[in-house]
Rosetta silent file (secondary structure, phi, psi, omega in degrees, C-alpha in Angstrom):
SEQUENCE: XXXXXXXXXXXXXXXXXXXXXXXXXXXXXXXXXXXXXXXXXXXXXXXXXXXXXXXXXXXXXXXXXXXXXXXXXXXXXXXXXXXXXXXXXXXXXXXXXXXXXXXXXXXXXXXXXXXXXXXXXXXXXXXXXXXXXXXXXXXXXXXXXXXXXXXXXXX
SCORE:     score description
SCORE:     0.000 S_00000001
   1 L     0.000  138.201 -164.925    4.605    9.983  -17.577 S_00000001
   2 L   -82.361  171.637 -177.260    3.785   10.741  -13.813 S_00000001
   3 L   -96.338  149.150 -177.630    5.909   13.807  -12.148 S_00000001
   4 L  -108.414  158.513 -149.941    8.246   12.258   -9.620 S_00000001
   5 L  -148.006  110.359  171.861    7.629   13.732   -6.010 S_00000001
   6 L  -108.928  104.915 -163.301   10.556   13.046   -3.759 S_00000001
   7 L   -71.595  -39.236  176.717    9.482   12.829   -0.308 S_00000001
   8 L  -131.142  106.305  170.251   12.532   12.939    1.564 S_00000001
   9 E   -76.035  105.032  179.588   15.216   15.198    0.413 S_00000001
  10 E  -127.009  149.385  165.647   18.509   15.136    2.146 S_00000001
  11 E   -62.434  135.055 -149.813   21.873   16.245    2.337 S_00000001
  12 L   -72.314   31.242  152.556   24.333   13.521    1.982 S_00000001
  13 L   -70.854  -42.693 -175.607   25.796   14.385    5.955 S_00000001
  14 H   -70.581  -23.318 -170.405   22.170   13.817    6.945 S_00000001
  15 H   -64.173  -24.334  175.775   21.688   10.907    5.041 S_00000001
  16 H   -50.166  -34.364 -170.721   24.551    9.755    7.394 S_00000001
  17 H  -101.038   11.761 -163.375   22.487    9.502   10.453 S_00000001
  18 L   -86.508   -3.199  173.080   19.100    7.948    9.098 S_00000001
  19 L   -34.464  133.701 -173.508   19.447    4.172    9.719 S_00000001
  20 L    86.074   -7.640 -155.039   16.550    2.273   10.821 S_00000001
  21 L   -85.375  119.767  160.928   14.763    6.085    9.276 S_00000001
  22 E   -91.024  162.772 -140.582   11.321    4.780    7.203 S_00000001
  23 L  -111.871    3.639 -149.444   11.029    6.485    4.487 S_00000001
  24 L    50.347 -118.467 -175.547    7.293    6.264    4.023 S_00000001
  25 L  -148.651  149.528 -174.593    5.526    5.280    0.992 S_00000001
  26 L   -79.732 -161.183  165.729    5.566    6.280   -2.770 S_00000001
  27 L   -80.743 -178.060  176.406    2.420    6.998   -4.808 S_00000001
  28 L   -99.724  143.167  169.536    0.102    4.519   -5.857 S_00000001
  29 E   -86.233  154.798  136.525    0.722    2.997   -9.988 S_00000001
  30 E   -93.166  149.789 -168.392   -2.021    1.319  -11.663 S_00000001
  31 L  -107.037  123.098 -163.101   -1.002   -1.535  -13.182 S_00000001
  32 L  -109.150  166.269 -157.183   -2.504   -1.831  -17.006 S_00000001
  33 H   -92.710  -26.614  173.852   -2.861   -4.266  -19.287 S_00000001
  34 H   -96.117   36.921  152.904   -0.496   -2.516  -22.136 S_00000001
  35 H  -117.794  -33.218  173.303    2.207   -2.295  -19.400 S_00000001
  36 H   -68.139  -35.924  178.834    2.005   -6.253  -19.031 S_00000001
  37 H   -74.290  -28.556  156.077    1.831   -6.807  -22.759 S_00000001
  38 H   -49.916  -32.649 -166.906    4.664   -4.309  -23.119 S_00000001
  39 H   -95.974  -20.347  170.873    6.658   -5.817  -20.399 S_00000001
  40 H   -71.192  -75.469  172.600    5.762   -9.364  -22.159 S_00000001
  41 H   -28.824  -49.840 -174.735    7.305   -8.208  -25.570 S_00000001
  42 H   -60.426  -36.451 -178.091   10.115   -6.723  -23.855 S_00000001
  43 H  -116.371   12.693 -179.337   11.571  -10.236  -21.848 S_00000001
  44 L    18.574   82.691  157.754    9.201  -12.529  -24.500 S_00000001
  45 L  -163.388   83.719  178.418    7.271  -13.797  -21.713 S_00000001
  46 L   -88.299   38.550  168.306    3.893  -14.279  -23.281 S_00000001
  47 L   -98.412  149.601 -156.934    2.515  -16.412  -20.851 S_00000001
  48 L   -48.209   -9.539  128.455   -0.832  -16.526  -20.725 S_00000001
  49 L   -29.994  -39.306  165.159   -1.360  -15.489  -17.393 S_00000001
  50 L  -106.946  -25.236 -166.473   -0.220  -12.253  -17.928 S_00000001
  51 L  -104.942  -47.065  168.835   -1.383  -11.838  -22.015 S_00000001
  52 L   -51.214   78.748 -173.255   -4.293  -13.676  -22.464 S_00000001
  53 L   -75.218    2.583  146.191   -7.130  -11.889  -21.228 S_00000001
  54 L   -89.073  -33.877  169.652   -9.782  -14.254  -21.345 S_00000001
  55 L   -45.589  -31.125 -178.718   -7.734  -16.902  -20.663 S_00000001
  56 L   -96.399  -11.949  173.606   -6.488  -15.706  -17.450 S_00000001
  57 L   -86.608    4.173  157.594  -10.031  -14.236  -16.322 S_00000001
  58 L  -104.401  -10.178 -160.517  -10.943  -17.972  -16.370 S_00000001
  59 L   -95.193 -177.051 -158.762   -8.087  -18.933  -15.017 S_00000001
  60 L   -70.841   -7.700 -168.522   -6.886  -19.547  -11.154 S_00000001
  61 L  -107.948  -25.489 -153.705   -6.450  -15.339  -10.407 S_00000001
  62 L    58.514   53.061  158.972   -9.744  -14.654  -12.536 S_00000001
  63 L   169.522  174.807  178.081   -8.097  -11.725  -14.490 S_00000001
  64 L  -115.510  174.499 -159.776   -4.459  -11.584  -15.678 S_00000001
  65 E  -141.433  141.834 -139.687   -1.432  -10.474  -13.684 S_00000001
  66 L   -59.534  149.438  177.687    1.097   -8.302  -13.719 S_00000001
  67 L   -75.288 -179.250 -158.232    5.316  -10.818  -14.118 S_00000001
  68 H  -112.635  -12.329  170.151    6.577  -10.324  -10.657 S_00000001
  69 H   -80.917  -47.296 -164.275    9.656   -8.582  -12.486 S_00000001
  70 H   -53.104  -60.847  170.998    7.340   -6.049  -13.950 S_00000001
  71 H   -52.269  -45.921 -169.536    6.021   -5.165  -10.101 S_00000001
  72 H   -80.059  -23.415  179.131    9.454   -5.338   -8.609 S_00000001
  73 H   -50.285  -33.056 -133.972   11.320   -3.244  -12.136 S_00000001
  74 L  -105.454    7.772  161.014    8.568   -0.512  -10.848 S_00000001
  75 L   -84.210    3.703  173.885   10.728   -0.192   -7.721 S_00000001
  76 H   -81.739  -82.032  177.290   12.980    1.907   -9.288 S_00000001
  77 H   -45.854 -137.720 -105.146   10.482    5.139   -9.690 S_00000001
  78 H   -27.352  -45.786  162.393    9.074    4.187   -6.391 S_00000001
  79 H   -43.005  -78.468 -159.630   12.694    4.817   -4.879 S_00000001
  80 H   -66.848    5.085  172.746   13.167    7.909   -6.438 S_00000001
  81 H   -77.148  -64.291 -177.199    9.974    8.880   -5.300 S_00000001
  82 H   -80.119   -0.910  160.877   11.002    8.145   -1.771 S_00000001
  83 L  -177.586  138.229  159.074   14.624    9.815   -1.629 S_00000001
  84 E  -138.312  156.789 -171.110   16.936   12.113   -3.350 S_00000001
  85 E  -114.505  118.455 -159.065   20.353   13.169   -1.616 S_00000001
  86 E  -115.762  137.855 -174.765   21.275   16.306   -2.887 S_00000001
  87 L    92.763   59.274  151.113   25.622   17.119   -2.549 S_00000001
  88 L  -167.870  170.683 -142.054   26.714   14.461   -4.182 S_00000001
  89 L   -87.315  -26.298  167.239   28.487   13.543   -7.195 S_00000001
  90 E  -163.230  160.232  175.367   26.369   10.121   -8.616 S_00000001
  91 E  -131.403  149.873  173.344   23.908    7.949   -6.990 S_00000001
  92 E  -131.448  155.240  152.271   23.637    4.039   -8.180 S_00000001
  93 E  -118.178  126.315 -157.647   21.540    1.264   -7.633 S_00000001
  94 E   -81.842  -32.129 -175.891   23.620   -1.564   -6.681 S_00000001
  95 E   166.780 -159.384  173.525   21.175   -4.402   -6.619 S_00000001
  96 L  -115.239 -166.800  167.806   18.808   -6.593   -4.963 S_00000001
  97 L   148.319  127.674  177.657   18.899   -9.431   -2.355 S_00000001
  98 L   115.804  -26.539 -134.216   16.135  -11.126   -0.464 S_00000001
  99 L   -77.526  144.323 -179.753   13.498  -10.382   -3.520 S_00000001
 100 L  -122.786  112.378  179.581   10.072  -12.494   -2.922 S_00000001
 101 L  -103.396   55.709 -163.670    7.077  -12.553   -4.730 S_00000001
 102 L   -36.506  -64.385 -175.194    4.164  -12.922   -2.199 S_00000001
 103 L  -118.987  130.931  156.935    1.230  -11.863   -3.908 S_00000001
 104 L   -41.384  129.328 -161.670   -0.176  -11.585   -7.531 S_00000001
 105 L  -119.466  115.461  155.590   -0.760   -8.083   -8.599 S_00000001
 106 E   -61.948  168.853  162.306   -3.926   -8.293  -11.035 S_00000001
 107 L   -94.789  156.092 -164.560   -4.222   -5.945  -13.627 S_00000001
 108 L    67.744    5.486  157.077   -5.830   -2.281  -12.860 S_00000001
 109 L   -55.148  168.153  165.172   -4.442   -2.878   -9.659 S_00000001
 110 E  -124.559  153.685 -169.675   -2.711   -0.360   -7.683 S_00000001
 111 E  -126.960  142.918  134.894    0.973   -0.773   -6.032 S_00000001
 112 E  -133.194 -169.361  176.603    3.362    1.730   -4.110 S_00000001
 113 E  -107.186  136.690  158.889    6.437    1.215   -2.045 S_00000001
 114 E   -99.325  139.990  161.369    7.237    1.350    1.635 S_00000001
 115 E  -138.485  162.361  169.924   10.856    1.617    2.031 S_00000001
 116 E  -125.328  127.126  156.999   13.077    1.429    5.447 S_00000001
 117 E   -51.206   80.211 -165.850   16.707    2.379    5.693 S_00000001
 118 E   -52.271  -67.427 -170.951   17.906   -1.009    7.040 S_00000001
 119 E  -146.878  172.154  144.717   21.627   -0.297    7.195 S_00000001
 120 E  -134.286  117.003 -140.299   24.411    1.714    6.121 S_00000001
 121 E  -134.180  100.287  162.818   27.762    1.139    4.875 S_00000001
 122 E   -18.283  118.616  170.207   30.795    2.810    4.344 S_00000001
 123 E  -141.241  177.550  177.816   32.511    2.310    0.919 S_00000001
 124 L   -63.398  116.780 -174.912   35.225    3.795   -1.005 S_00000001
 125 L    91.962   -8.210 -172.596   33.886    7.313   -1.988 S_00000001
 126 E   171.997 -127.169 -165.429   30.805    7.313   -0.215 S_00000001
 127 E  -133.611  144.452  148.024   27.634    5.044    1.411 S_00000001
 128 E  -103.265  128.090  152.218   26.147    1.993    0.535 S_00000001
 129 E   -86.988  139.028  175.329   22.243    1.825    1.614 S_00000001
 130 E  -111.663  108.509  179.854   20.477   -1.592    2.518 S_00000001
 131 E  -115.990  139.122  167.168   16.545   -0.402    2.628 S_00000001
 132 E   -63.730  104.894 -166.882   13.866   -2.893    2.962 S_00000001
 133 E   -97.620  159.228 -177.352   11.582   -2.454    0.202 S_00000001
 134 E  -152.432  119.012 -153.580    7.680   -3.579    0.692 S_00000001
 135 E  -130.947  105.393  167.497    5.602   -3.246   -2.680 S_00000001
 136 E  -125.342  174.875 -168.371    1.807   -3.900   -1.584 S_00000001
 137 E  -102.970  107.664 -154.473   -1.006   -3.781   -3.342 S_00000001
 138 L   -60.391  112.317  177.634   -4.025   -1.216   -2.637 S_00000001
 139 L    78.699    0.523  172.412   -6.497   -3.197   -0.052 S_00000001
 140 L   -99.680  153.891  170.788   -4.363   -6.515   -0.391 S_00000001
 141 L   -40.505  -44.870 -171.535   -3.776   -8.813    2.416 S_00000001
 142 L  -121.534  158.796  144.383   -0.310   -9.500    1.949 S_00000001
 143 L    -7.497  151.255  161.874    2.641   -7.806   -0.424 S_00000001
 144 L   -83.980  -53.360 -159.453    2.804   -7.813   -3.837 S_00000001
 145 E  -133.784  133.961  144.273    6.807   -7.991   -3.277 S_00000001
 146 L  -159.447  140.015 -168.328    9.550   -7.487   -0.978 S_00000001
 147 L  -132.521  154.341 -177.212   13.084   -6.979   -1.148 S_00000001
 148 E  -132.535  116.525  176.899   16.089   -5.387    0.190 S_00000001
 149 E   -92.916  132.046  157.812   17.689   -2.655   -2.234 S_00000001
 150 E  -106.562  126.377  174.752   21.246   -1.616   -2.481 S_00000001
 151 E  -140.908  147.349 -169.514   21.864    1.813   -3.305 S_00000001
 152 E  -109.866  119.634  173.925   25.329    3.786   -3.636 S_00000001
 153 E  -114.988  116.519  174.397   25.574    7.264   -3.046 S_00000001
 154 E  -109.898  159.245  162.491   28.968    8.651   -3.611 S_00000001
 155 L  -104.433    0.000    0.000   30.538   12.151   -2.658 S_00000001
């Protein structure tokens, strides 16, 4: 298990003014072939694309590749990687919206996250954030993934 490295710490008054603030980028994962067969078992979604490794190294990506839930699930450590808000009583993550799966993430690739504070939103007890998430792929043209994360901080 990797150490998590939180880039941008803040207090939640400061967290108040960052909208529009990016947040930079996590580390890079590599993505392995016993995290796709794990991640197969786990949602039994063996298809062969992701399990079969000769099959899919003949196949249209020439190697097999990572479910597109497995790449976007891996935004949660990438978030905490990229903020913690320190004075406050729980943080949540509220959801998704937006999510896209542009590009195939082979296996032994590597992924991090870009994320941008989008918006911010008042709620009862605290903030909602809307950050723009961007998942690429080390040296790929396009995204793996991208999405816009909801996260709850209350105080």
């Amino acid at each position: 298990m990797s150490e998590t490295i939180s880039k941008n710490v803040v207090s939640f008054e400061k967290l108040l003014t960052m909208e529009g603030f990016d947040l930079g980028f996590s580390e890079y994962r590599t993505i392995t072939q016993e995290q796709i067969n794990l991640f197969a078992d786990a949602t039994e979604d063996h298809q062969w694309l992701h399990t079969d490794v000769e099959r899919a190294t003949a196949g249209p990506f020439g190697a097999p590749i990572a479910h597109g839930y497995l790449t976007l699930s891996l935004a949660i450590p990438f978030w905490t990687e990229l903020l913690d808000v320190e004075g406050v009583t729980s943080k949540v993550n509220y959801g998704l919206e937006k999510v896209r799966f542009i590009s195939p993430v082979l296996v032994n690739s590597r992924i991090r996250m870009n994320g941008v504070i989008a918006s911010i939103t008042e709620i009862k007890g605290g903030v909602q954030l809307g950050v723009d998430q961007t998942i690429e792929i080390e040296g790929g043209a396009k995204p793996a993934a991208i999405a816009h994360g909801l996260y709850r901080f209350y105080n």
